[in-house]
N, C-alpha and C positions, 0 to 999 in steps of 0.2 A: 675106402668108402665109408661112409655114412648113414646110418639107417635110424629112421625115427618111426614107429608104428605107432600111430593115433587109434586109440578104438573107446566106445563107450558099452557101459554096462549094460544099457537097458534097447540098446538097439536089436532091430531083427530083423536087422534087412544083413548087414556087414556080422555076422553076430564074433566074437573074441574068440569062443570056444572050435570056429568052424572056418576064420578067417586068419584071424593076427596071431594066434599062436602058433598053428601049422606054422606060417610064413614063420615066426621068429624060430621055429626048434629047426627051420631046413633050413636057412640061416647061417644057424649056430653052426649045426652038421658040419656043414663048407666052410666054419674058420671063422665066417664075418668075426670081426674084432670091435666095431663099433655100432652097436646096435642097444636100441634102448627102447621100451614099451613105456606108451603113457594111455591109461585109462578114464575116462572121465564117469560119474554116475550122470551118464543122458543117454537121448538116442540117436538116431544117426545122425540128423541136421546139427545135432549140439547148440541148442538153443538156448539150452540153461548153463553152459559153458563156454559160450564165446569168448570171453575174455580172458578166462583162466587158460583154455587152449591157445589164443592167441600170445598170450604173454609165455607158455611153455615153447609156442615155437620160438620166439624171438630169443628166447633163452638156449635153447636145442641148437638155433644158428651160431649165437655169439659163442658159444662152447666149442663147438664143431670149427670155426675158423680161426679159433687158437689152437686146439690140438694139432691141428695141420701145419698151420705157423710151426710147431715145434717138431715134425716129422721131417 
């Protein structure tokens, strides 16, 4: 499997410290092997990073379907 965790800096609704990090150290705990944190400085709707979020996923996919290709 694959894991991507999106979160941004300045949010406080989802906040990093209280959401995606928990989720990535219990994660780790159980082995996941592919798992990767991207943080933007926004807030939750990521207004001021649409793009760069968008172009991180399309990048997060294209990486993710050649790893596999090679498993």
């Amino acid at each position: 499997m694959f894991f991507l965790l999106v979160g941004a800096w300045d949010d406080v609704i989802v906040t990093m410290d209280h959401h995606i990090l928990p989720l990535y150290r219990i994660l780790k705990k159980h082995q996941a092997q592919n798992v990767k944190i991207v943080a933007f400085q926004d807030y939750h709707v990521f207004t001021r990073s649409r793009e760069e979020l968008a172009q991180t996923l399309i990048e997060w996919i294209e990486a993710s379907l050649e790893k596999k290709k090679k498993m």
